[in-house]
C-alpha positions in Angstrom: 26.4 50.3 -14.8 29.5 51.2 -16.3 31.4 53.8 -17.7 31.7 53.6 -21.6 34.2 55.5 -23.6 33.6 57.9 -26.5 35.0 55.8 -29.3 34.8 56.5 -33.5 34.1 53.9 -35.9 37.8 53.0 -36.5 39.0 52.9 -33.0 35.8 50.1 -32.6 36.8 48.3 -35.2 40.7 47.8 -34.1 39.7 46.2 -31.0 37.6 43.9 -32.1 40.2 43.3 -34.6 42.3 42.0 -31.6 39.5 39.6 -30.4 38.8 38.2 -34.0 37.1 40.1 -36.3 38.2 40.9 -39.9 36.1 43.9 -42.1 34.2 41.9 -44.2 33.0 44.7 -46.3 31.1 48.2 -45.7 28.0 49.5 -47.2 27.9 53.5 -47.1 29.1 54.5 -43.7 28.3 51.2 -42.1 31.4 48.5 -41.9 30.7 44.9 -41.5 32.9 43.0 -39.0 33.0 39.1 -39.2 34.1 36.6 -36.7 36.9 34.5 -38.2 36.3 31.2 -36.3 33.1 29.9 -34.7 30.1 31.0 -34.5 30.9 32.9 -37.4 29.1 36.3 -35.8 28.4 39.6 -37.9 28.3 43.1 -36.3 27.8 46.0 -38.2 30.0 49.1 -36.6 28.7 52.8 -38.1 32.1 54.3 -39.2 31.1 57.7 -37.2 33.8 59.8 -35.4 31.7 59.3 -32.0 29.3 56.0 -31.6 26.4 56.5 -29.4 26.7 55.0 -26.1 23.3 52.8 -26.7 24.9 51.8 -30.0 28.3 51.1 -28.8 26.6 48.6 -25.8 24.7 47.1 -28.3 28.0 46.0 -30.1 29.5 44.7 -27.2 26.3 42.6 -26.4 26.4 41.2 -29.9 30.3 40.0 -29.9 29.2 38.2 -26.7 31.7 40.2 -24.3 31.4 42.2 -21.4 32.2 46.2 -21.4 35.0 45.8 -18.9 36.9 42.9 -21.5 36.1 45.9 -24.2 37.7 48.1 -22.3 41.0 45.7 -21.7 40.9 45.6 -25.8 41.2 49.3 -26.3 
């Protein structure tokens, strides 16, 4: 298994940013990211200053990368 960083909401949110999400909007402490081309995907990223590690390989799994292209983004 590998290695994740310790990343906070914001840092998250940039490099998806880079791959094509845009902040739709954010509820409370919760931002919305939205794919801006197809299939249109929606993750919602806690705007935390650490993301759990469980939390933060559930994100990746739901953009449809792998942790090692995450980690190229950051």
């Amino acid at each position: 298994m590998t290695h994740l960083p310790v990343l906070s909401g914001d840092s998250t949110c940039k490099a998806l940013r880079k791959i094509g999400y845009e902040v739709d909007h954010q509820t409370g402490s919760h931002i919305i990211l939205r794919c801006n081309r197809p299939p249109y995907r929606r993750v919602t990223i806690p705007n935390h200053r650490e993301i759990a590690k469980g939390t933060l390989r559930k994100i990746i799994r739901e953009v449809g990368i792998t942790v090692e292209e995450f980690k190229t983004l950051l």
